[in-house]
C-alpha positions in Angstrom: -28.4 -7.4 -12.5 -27.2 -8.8 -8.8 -25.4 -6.6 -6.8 -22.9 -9.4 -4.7 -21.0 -8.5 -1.3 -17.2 -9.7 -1.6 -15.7 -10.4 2.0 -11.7 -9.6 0.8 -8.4 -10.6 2.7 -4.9 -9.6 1.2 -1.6 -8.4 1.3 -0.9 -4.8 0.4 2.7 -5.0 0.1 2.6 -5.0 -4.0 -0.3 -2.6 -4.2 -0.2 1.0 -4.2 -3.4 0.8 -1.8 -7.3 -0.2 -2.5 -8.1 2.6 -4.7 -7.4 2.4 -8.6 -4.4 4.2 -9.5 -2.9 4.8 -13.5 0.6 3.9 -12.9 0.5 0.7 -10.7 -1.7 -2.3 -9.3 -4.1 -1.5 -7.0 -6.5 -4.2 -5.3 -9.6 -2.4 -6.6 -8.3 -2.6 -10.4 -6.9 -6.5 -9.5 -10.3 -7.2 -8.8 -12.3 -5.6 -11.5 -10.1 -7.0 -13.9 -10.8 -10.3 -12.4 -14.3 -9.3 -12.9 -14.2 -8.4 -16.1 -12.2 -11.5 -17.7 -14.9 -14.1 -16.1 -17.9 -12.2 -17.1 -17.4 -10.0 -20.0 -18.3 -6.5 -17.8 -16.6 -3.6 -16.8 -18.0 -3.4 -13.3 -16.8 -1.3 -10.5 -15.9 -2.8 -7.3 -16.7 -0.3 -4.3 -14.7 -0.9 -0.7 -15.6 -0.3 2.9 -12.5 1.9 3.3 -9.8 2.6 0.7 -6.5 1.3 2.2 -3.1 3.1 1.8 -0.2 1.3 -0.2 1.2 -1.4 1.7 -2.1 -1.9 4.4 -3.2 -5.2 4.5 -6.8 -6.8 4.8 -8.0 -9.3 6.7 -12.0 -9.0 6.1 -12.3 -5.8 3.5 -16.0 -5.4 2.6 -17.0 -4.8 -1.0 -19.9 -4.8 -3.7 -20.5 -5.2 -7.1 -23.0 -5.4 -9.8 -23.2 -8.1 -12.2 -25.3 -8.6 -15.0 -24.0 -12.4 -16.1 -26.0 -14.8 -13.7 -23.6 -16.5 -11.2 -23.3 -18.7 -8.2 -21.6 -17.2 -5.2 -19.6 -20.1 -5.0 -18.7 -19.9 -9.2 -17.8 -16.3 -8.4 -15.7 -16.9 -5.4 -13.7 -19.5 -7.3 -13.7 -17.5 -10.6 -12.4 -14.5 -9.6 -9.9 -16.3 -6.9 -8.7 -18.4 -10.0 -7.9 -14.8 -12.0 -6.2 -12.9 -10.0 -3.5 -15.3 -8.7 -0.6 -14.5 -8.5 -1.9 -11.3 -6.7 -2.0 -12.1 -3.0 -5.9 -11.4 -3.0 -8.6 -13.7 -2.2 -12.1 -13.4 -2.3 -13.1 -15.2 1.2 -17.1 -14.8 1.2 -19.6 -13.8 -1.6 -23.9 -13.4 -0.9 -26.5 -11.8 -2.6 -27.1 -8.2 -1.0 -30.3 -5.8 -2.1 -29.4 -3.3 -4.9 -29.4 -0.4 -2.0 -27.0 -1.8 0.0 -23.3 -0.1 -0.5 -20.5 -1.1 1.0 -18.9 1.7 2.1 -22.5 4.3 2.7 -24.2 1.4 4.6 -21.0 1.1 6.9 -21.8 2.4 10.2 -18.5 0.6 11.9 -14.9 0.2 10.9 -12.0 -1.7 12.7 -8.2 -1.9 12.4 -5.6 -3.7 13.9 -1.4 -2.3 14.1 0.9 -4.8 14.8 4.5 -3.2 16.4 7.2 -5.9 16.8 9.7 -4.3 19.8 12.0 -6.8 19.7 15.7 -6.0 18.8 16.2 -9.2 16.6 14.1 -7.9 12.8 11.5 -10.1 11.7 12.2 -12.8 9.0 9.2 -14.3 8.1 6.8 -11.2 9.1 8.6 -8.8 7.2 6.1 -6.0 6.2 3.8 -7.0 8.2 4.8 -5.4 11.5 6.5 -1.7 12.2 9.6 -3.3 13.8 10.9 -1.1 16.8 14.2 -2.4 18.5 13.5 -2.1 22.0 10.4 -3.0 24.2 8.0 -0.9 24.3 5.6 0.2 27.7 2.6 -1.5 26.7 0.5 0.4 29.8 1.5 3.7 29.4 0.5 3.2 25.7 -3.0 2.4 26.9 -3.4 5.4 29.3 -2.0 7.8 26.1 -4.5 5.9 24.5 -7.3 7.1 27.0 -7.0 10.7 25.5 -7.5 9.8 22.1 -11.4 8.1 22.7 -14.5 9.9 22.2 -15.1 12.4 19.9 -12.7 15.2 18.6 -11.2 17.3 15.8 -8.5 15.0 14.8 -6.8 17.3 12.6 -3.0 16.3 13.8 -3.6 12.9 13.3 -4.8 13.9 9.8 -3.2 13.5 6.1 -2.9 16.8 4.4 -3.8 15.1 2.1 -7.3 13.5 3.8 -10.4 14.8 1.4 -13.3 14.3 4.6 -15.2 17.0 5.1 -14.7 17.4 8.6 -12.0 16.6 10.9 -14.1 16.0 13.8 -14.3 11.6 14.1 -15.6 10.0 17.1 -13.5 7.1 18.2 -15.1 4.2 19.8 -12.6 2.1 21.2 -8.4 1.7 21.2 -7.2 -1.4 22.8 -3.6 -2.4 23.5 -2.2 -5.4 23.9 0.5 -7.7 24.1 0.7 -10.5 22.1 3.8 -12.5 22.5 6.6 -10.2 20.9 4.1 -8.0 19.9 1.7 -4.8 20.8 -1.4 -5.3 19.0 -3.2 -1.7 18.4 -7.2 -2.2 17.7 -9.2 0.6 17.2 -12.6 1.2 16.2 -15.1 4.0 14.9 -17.9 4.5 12.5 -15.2 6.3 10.0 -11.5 7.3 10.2 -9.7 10.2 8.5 -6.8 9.3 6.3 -3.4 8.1 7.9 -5.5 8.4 11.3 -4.7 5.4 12.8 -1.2 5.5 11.4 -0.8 8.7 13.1 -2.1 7.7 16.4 0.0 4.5 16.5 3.0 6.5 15.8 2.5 9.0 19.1 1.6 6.1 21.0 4.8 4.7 20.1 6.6 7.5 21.4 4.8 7.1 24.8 6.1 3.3 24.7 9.6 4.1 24.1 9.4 6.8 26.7 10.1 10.2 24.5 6.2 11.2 24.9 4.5 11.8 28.0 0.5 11.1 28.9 0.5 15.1 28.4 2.3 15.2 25.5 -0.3 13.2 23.8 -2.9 15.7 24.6 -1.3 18.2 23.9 -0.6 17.2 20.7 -4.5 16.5 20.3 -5.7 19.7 21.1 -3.1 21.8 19.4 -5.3 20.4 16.5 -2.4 21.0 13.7 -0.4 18.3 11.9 3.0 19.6 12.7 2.3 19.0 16.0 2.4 15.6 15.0 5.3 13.2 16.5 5.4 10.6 14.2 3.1 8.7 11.7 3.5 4.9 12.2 4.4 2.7 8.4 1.7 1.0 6.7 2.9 -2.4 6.5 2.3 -3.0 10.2 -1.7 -2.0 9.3 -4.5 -4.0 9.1 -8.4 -3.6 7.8 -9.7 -5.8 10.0 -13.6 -5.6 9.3 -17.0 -3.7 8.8 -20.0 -3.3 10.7 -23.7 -2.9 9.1 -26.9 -2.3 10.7 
């Protein structure tokens, strides 16, 4: 048995996220039944983070355990060969010792939001941005941003529906930045809660069209309650863009 790390990119438009779901594709499911059509096994593949429908990957971490001896390179190709048409691909694949795990041996996690404030819609970026019709104020973002790093209960900025066990995340870094027509939104932490970075995006978007204040993003950080929430940001303009391992 060889337990193989699978460096992932896709496009989470026609998936209804990572995690396998019973009534629709998932990229999990895409990939195990890859999996399981080259080597004859049923073998779970675990993720770094488990991506909402419509969040994209550029460098999504995985593992899985395979008893049928392979070559990374015959696995890369094999299970890049079965799942077209799915936009999934399978970028890197090593060797990794049977302890290592994916998402347990993570201490790091990084995502990127790409907001188009532009009034013209995009054409050939179409969910792949949040599209906001006017221009956005790229530094007052970045001071709102200030409030939000370090650590915190996070609880407005969490899903009801988020199963951690604790609301309290320290976040390492958010960096904005224009890029072209766009604001590019990177932040980065050992773990996030679910729809956090969604949710942040979203008040910070209210600071850039000018309807939140500085203050109003605090506020809405210590009231720790989600209805204090402004607004949480769509998924298509989300991106898992890698993970870290000591």
């Amino acid at each position: 048995m060889t337990r193989w790390r699978l460096t992932i990119e896709y496009d989470g438009g026609p998936f209804l996220g990572w995690q396998r779901q019973d009534h629709g594709p998932t990229v999990q499911s895409t990939l195990e039944e890859a999996i399981a059509r080259m080597t004859g096994e049923r073998a779970a593949v675990h993720g770094a983070g488990r991506t909402d429908a419509g969040v994209h990957a550029l460098a999504m971490e995985a593992h899985v355990d395979i008893a049928k001896p392979l070559t990374p390179h015959r696995l890369r190709e094999g299970i890049n060969a079965l799942v077209r048409p799915a936009p999934v691909t399978v970028l890197a694949v090593a060797p990794v010792a049977d302890d290592w795990h994916a998402r347990f041996s993570c201490v790091g996690r990084r995502y990127l939001y790409r907001i188009l404030d532009r009034r013209a819609p995009p054409a050939v970026d179409r969910g792949r941005v949040w599209h906001v019709p006017v221009t956005l104020d790229v530094e007052a973002m970045a001071e709102a941003a200030t409030v939000l790093v370090g650590r915190h209960d996070f609880t407005t900025f969490r899903s009801v529906h988020c199963q951690s066990a604790s609301p309290v995340k320290t976040l390492d870094t958010v960096e904005i930045e224009r890029v072209g027509e766009e604001i590019h939104v990177r932040a980065a932490a050992r773990s996030f809660l679910h729809h956090q970075v969604r949710s942040m995006v979203g008040c910070l978007m209210l600071v850039g069209r000018g309807q939140w204040t500085v203050p109003d993003m605090r506020r809405a950080l210590e009231a720790r309650d989600r209805a204090a929430l402004g607004l949480n940001a769509p998924p298509e303009g989300l991106y898992f863009l890698g993970a870290s391992y000591s």
